[in-house]
C-alpha positions in Angstrom: 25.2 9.0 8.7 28.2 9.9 10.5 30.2 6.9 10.1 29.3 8.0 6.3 31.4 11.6 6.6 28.5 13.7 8.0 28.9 15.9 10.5 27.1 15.5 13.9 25.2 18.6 13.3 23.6 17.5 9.5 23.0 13.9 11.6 20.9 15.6 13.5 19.2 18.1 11.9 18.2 15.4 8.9 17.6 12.8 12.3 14.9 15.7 13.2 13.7 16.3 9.7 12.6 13.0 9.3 11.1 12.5 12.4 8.8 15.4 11.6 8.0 14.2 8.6 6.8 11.2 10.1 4.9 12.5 12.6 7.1 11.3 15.7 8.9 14.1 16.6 6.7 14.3 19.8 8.5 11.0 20.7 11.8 12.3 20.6 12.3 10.7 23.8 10.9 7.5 24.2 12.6 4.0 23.7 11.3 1.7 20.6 9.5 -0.4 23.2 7.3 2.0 24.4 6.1 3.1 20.7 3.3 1.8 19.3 3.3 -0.8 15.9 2.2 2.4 13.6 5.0 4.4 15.3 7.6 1.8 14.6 6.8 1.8 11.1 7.0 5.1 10.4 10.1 5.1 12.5 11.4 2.0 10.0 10.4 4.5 7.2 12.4 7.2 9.0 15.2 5.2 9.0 15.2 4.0 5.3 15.3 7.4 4.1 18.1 8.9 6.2 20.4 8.1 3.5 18.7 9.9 0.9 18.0 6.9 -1.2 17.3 6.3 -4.6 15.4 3.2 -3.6 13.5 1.8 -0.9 12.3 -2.0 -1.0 9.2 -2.5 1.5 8.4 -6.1 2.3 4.8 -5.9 3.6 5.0 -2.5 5.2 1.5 -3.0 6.7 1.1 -6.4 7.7 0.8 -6.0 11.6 -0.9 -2.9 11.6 -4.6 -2.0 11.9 -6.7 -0.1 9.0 -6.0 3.3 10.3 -2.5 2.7 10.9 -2.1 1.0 7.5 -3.7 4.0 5.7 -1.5 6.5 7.2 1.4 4.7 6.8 0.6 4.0 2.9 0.2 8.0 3.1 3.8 8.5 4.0 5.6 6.4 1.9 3.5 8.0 -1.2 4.1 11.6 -0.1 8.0 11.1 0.6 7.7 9.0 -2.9 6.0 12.3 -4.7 8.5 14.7 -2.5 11.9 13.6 -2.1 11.5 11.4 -5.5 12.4 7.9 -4.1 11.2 4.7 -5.9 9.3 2.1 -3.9 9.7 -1.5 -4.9 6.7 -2.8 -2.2 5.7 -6.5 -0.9 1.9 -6.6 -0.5 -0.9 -8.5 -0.8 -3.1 -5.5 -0.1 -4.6 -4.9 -3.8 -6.1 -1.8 -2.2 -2.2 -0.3 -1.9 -1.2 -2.5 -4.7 -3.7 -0.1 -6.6 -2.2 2.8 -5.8 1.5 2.4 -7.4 3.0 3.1 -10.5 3.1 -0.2 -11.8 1.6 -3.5 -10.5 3.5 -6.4 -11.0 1.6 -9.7 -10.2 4.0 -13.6 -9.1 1.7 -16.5 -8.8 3.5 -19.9 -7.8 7.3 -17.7 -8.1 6.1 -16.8 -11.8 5.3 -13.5 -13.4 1.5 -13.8 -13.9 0.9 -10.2 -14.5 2.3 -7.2 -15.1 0.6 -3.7 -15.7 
């Protein structure tokens, strides 16, 4: 962000915004080792919005994670989808998340198959 023309101060305060929004502002401090897979995730999402993107592409945003974990982070990225107004393009082979977007676009073999 700052090698992007913003000032140290709006780094930081957007840095902290989107920390809280993602629930990790409690781990301020720690090092990406010590978080756990959930908490790198919604770090990862963190990170992709700090930009303020129009678009984020999420290639199986869920894949490593347990249920819990997976539900929360599905949760965030469909709240900052609704809030800040970003479009998700998302990877999954959860039919359960897959369920919950806009559209649902289905490649079999590397063909469209389905689209709805």
């Amino acid at each position: 962000m700052v090698m992007g023309g913003a000032s140290i101060a709006d780094a930081k305060h957007r840095a902290l915004d989107l920390l809280t929004r993602v629930g990790l502002l409690h781990r301020i401090d720690h090092k990406p080792g010590e978080l756990s897979g959930g908490e790198r995730q919604r770090t990862a999402i963190a990170r992709a919005l700090v930009n303020h993107p129009q678009l984020i592409l999420a290639d199986e945003p869920t894949g490593n994670l347990d249920q819990e974990t997976a539900e929360s982070v599905y949760q965030e990225l469909l709240l900052l989808n609704q809030e800040l107004g970003t479009a998700l393009v998302v990877v999954t082979h959860d039919m359960e998340l897959a369920s919950r977007m806009d559209r649902v676009v289905r490649i079999s073999n590397g063909q469209l198959t389905e689209a709805a």
